[in-house]
MARNUMAR-744828 format. One record per residue (C-alpha): residue in one letter; x, y, z. Coordinates in steps of 0.25 Angstrom, whole numbers, plus 5000, padded with zeros to 4 digits. Example, Ala and Ser with C-alpha at 12.3 -4.5 7.8 and 13.67 -1.06 7.14 Angstrom:
% MARNUMAR-744828
A504949825031/S505549965029/
% end
This chain:
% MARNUMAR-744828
X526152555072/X526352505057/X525152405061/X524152515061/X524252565047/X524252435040/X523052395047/X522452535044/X522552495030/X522052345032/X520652395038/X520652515026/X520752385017/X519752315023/X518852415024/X518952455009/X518752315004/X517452325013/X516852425007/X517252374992/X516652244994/X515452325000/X515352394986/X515452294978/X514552184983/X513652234994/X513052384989/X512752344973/X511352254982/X511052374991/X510452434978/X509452314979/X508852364991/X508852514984/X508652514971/X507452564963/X506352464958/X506752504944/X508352464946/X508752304944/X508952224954/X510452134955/X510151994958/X509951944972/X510751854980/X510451724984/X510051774998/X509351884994/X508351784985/X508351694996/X507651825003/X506751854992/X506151704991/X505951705007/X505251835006/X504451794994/X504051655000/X503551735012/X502751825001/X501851714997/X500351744998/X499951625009/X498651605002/X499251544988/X500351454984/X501651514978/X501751574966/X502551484956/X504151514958/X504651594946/X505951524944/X505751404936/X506451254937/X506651214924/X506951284910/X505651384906/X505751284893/X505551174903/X504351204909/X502951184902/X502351284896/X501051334901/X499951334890/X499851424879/X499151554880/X497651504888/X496951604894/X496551484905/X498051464909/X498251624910/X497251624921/X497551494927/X499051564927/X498451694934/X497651604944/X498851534947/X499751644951/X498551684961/X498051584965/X499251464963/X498551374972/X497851324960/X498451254948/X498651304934/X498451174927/X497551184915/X496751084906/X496951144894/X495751064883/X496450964875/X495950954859/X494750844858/X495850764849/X496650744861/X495650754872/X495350654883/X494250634891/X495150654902/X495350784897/X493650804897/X493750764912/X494950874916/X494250974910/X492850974918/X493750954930/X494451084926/X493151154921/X492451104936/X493551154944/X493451314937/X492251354946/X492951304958/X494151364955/X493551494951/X492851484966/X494151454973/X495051564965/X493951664968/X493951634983/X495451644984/X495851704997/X496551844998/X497651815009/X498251705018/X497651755032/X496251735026/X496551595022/X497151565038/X495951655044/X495051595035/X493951495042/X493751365037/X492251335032/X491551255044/X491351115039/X490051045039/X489650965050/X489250835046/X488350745053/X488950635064/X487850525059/X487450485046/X486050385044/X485550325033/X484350235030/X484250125017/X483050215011/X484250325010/X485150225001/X485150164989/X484850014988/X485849994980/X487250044976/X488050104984/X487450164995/X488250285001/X488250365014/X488950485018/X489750505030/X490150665028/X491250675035/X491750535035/X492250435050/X492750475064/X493250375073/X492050315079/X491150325067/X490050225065/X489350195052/X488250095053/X487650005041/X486349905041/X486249825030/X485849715024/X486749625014/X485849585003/X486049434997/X487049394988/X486849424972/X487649374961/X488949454960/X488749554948/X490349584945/X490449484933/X492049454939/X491749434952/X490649344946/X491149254938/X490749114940/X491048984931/X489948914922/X488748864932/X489248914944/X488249024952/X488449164952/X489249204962/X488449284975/X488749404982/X488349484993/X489249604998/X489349755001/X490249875005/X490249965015/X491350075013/X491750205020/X492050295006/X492850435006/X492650565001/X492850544984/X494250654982/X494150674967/X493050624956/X493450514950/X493850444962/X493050354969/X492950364984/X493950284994/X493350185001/X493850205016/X493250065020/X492749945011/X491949865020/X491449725009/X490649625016/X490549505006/X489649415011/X489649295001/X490949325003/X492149344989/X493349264983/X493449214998/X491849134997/X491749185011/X491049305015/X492049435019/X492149565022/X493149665014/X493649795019/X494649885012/X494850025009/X495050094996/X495850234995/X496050314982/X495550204974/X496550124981/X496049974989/X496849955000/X496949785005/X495649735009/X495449695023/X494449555023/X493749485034/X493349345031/X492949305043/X494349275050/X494549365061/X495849445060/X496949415071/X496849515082/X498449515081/X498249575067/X497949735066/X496549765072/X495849895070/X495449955084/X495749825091/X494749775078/X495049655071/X494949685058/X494149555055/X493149485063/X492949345063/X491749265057/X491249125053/X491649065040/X491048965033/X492348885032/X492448905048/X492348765055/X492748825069/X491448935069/X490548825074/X491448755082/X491848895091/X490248925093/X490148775098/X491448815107/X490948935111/X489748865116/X490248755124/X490948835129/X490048925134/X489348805140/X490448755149/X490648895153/X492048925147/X492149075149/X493249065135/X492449145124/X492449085111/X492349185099/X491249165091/X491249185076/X490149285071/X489549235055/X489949355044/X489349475047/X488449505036/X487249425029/X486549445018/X485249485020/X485549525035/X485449655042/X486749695048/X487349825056/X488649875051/X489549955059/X490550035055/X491550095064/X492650195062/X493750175072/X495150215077/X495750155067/X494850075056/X493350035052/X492649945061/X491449865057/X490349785065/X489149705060/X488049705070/X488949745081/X489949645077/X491449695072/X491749625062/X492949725055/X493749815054/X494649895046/X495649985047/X495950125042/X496750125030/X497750215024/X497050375018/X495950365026/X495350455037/X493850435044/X493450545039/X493750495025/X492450405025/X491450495019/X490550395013/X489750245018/X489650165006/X488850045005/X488649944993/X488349794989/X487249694993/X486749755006/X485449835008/X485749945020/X484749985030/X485350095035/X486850175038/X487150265051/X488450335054/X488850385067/X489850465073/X490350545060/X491350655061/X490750795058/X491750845049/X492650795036/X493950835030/X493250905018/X492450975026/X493151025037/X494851035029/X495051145039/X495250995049/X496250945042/X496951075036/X498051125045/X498251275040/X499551285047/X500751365042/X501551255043/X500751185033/X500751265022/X501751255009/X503151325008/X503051424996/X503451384985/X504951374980/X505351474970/X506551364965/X506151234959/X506051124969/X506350984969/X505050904969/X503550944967/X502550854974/X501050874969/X499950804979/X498750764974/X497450784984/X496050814982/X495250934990/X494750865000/X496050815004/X496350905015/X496950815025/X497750735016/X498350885012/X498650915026/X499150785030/X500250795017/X500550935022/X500850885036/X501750765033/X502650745020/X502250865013/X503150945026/X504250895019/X504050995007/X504051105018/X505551075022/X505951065006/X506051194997/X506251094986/X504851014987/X503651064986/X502150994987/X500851054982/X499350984984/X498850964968/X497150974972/X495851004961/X494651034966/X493650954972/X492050964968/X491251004980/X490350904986/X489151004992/X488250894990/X488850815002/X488950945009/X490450945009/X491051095006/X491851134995/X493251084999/X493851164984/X493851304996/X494451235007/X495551164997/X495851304992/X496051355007/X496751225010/X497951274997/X497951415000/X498351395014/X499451285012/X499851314998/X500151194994/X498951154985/X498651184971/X497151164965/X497151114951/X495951164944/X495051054942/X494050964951/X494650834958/X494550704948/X495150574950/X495450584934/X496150704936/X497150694944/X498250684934/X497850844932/X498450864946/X499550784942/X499850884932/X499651014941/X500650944948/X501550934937/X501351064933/X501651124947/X502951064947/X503251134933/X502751254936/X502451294950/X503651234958/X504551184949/X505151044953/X506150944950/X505250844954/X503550824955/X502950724962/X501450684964/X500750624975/X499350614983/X498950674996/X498850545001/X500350514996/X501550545008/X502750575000/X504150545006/X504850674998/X506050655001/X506250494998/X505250524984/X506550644982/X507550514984/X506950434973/X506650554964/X508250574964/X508750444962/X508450484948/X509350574941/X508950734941/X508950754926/X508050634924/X506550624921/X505950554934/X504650484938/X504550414953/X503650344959/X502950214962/X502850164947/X501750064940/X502049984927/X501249934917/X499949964923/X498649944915/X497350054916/X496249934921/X495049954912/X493949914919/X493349954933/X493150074940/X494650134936/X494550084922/X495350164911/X494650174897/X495550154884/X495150264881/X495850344895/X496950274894/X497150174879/X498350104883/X498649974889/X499649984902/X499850124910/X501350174909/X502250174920/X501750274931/X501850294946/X500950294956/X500050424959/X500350454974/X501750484971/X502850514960/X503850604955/X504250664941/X505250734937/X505050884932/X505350864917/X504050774918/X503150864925/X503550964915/X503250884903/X501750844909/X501450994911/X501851014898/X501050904892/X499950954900/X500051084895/X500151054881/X498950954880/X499750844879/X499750764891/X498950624893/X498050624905/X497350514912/X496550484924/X497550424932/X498750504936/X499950414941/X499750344925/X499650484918/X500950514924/X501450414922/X501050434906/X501550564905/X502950514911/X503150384901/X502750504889/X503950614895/X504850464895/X504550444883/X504550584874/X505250684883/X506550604893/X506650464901/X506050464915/X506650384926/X505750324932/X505650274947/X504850164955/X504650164969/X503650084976/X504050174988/X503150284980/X501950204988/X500550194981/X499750094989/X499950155004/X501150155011/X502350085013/X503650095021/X504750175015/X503750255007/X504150354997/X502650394995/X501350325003/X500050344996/X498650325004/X499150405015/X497950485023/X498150615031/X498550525044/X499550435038/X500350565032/X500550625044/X501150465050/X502050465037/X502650595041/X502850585053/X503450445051/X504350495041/X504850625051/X505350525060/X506150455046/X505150335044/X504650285031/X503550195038/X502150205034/X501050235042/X499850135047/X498950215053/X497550175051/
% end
């Protein structure tokens, strides 16, 4: 019985501390639920702001990027300041904050003192790109179910033969056919011509003969499929380079060249010089990739025909081979074929195959948008068969998957770890989508990486009947919201400008530990460039990537660099453009210098970064810097960290290979 009362007394306890610890720490946060607009607020937990960033990352307005976070990374003091009072930059700030899938980076006039005529091409761009902008700003649609209901534009038809005569070409020069909407599998492209005979070669080092010796003779030609041109400035890639020679080159004997050329890259020539290749090596479609013919150094040519007839004769049923003379003679009429196949280009000379070559790396069928043909031949006439009726720049909705699961994360409101800026061009729609599909996934598990597509606007081409792809880009970013527009029209000198928005975005947008820069055609391994990235101590300055030393500008030739662009003998040390990493302090410092007027820039952008990185070593701190061949320039190659080169197709391959945990590249042709 003496039990009870003590027990009494133990539950009174109890239930006394209950309701003292009730209020003290539960009731004072009732009054955040009840208060008055007017009456402070205490601060939240870490649960309760955990509720508040899921409810405000739900809030975002689908049809725009995030707003810019408002907790900063680094020290206000830190970060660059915007340019002083401009009544341009307050209105790009206000369009930025409606509309911030276009960039706020400014080209502010330089004095004539310190201007260069770099600065004179940046600002027609700029001054190009208003109207557009104005047009795609004004056009800017009110809410996301618009942009999902919204039907895409139809896209031209274009025609599923083309056929031209001589009296529609140029006798001379390069003469140039359009195929619209590019090769299908099965495509035929037919050529008659005639080589003309050989002239004394013009190019005086190609020419060059001791005293008394002739001039030296040549006859050749090219036929080449060429791709849509992506930016000014930029030549055109040459998906096939088909080079008959027929007095032949360095060899003496005659030979046919084939190679391809990709972003001003050659790839490794391909030459037939009259050996047949051995059916054991690769062959293209069952194809050899090089056909026999008589040589004038081959004894056994005569002696096979002399077999083959005896032979013949006595009634042997063995057949013997017989070698076929070079396919092309000046002065005779031939029939080219050209034939797109499963996997390469096959040609045949008066029903005869003679090649073939096989797709390379970056290119799809569709690509070919252009025959070309030049050299000593006179042409009688071009027809082109079985064409596709559509092309990616006419018809993106083909290529652009507008699936949720697609679409960019918002944007952390915490700094993240790395920022990587991809360039691309307008048209680039299915090199976009394939980036999104494969190693750009990787972002989407990651609260602490973020990627964004850095594009600039693209001329319209009305007078080849393509539409104006500027409308389809900016549908293309308001639905994934993962590109920014910068406000100028597309150059190849002025890539370095995106280079800086870049820059910029990882200052001020989305503050990062770490930006990296690479090309939609560039598949980036994150997590093995992250390894590398921290093999250098945190509080260090940091600059990775495939590096180059001591290279000279050339002065002459189609790339040449005048003194007056760039005065000084030898590049410095720079990393290769389709992939590298800077640390934040750097990125800073170029915004900065940007901002002020003071930063150098030059038409090539892997060198100018690698300019602005020797200035910060030299005036601001020391920068580590690391060289890996693994950050890949030429292609790919086992082990990868990034492979450049890579088309739509071979991303996919890459990221698939590298979910089941392989490194290995990817040969698909």
């Amino acid at each position: 019985m003496r039990k009870r009362p003590v027990l009494r007394g133990a539950l009174l306890a109890a239930g006394a501390f209950y309701l003292a610890f009730l209020l003290l720490f539960e009731l004072p946060s009732l009054h955040l639920f009840s208060a008055s607009p007017e009456q402070p607020t205490m601060p939240k937990s870490h649960r309760s702001r955990r509720r508040e960033l899921e409810a405000s990352s739900s809030s975002f307005p689908s049809f725009s990027s995030p707003l810019r976070p408002s907790i900063p990374a680094f020290p206000a003091a830190a970060v660059s300041p915007a340019p002083a009072s401009s009544s341009v930059s307050a209105s790009a700030s206000a369009e930025a904050s409606t509309l911030p899938i276009f960039s706020s980076l400014l080209l502010l006039p330089r004095p004539n003192s310190t201007a260069t005529p770099f600065d004179s091409v940046a600002a027609e761009a700029f001054s190009a790109a208003r109207p557009h902008l104005t047009h795609l700003q004004v056009a800017a649609s009110g809410d996301d179910a618009a942009v999902k209901s919204a039907a895409p534009p139809s896209a031209p038809k274009c025609p599923a033969s083309i056929s031209v005569n001589s009296d529609q070409l140029p006798a001379n020069g390069v003469r140039a056919v359009e195929l619209p909407c590019g090769l299908a599998v099965g495509s035929h492209v037919t050529v008659v011509a005639r080589p003309r005979a050989a002239r004394p070669e013009y190019d005086p080092k190609i020419a060059e003969r001791k005293d008394g010796q002739a001039p030296l003779m040549v006859s050749q030609f090219m036929v080449e499929l060429v791709g849509t041109k992506a930016v000014d400035g930029e030549a055109p890639p040459r998906i096939l380079h088909f080079n008959p020679r027929i007095r032949g080159d360095y060899s003496g004997k005659p030979v046919i060249e084939m190679n391809s050329c990709y972003r001003m890259q050659w790839g490794q020539s391909q030459r037939c010089e009259g050996y047949a290749s051995r059916p054991a090596e690769e062959t293209v479609d069952g194809q050899l990739k090089c056909e026999k013919w008589i040589r004038d150094d081959d004894k056994k040519s005569e002696e096979s025909k002399m077999k083959w007839w005896v032979k013949r004769l006595i009634g042997r049923p063995k057949d013997v081979h017989i070698s076929w003379p070079y396919p092309f003679a000046e002065g005779k009429l031939f029939v080219l074929t050209l034939t797109a196949g499963l996997e390469g280009y096959h040609v045949n000379v008066d029903g005869r195959h003679v090649t073939s070559f096989p797709y390379r790396t970056g290119y799809t069928l569709e690509d070919a948008t252009g025959l070309s043909l030049n050299g000593d031949i006179d042409i009688e006439s071009i027809f082109a068969s079985s064409l596709p009726n559509s092309h990616p720049s006419f018809a993106p909705e083909r290529y652009l998957e507008m699936s949720e699961q697609w679409r960019a994360p918002p944007l952390p409101t915490e700094p993240v770890e790395l920022f990587i800026g991809i360039l691309s061009a307008a048209s680039h729609f299915a090199e976009r989508m394939a980036v999104r599909k494969s190693w750009m996934m990787y972002t989407r598990k990651s609260t602490n990486i973020v990627a964004r597509f850095f594009v600039a606007l693209l001329k319209a081409y009305s007078q080849n009947g393509k539409k104006e792809v500027n409308a389809e880009l900016k549908r293309e970013a308001e639905f994934f919201q993962d590109i920014v527009i910068v406000p100028f029209m597309d150059s190849y000198d002025l890539v370095v400008l995106k280079t800086i928005a870049i820059a910029e975005y990882g200052v001020r947008v989305i503050p990062a530990k770490y930006v990296m820069k690479c090309d939609d055609d560039t598949f980036v391994r994150i997590d093995t460039v992250l390894d590398q990235v921290k093999k250098v101590r945190s509080d260090k300055s940091v600059y990775v990537g495939s590096m180059n030393y001591f290279h000279r500008p050339l002065r002459s030739g189609k790339w040449a660099v005048t003194y007056e662009e760039w005065p000084e003998e030898a590049y410095p040390n720079y990393a290769n453009g389709p992939g590298y990493v800077i640390s934040a302090d750097i990125a800073r410092y170029i915004v900065s210098e940007f901002d002020n007027q003071t930063l150098r820039l030059f038409k090539m952008e892997d060198v100018n970064m690698g300019m602005w990185v020797e200035k910060f070593n030299n005036t601001r701190r020391p920068v580590e810097y690391r060289h890996d061949v693994r950050f890949y320039q030429s292609g790919c190659f086992d082990g990868y960290f990034t492979a450049h080169y890579q088309s739509p197709q071979h991303m996919i391959c890459l990221w698939r290979k590298l979910q089941s945990g392989s490194s290995q590249c990817c040969n698909v042709r």
